[in-house]
C-alpha positions in Angstrom: 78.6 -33.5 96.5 79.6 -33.4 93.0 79.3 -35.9 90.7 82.7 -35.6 89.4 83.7 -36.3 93.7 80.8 -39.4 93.5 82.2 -41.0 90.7 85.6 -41.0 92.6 84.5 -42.2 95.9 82.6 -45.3 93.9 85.9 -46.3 92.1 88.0 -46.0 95.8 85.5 -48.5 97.1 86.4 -50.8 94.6 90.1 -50.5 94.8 92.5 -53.3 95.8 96.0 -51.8 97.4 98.6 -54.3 96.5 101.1 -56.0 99.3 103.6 -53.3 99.1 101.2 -50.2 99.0 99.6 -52.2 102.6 103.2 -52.2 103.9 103.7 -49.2 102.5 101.0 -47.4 104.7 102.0 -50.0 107.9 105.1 -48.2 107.9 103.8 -44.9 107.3 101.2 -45.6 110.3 103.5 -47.0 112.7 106.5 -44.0 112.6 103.4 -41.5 112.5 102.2 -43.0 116.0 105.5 -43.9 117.4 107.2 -40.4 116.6 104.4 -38.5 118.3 105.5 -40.1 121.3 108.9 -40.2 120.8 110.4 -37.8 118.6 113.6 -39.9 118.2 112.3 -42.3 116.2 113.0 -42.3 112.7 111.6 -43.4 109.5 114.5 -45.5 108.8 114.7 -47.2 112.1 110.9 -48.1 111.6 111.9 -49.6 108.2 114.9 -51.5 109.7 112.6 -53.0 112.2 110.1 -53.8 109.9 112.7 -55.5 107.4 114.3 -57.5 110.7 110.5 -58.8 111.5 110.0 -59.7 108.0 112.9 -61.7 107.7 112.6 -63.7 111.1 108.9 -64.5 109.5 110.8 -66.6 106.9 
């Protein structure tokens, strides 16, 4: 490994994702397993869904 690859695997450790960039990859996680299944699902119905549950958390 080089160092240059060390140095940036020591600062990813250390990193902090903020709220959005964690819903962010929610999202991103959820269409990716839900549209292997079922190809009829789309990015914005996951981010419909997501905004619906969001707001009934309120």
């Amino acid at each position: 490994m080089t160092d240059d690859l060390q140095k940036l695997l020591e600062a990813a450790k250390g990193a902090k994702p903020t709220p959005e960039h964690r819903e962010e990859q929610r999202r991103s996680f959820v269409y990716g397993n839900t549209h292997f299944e079922n190809d009829l699902i789309t990015r914005e119905m996951v981010d419909r869904e997501a905004e619906n549950l969001a707001k009934d958390e309120k």
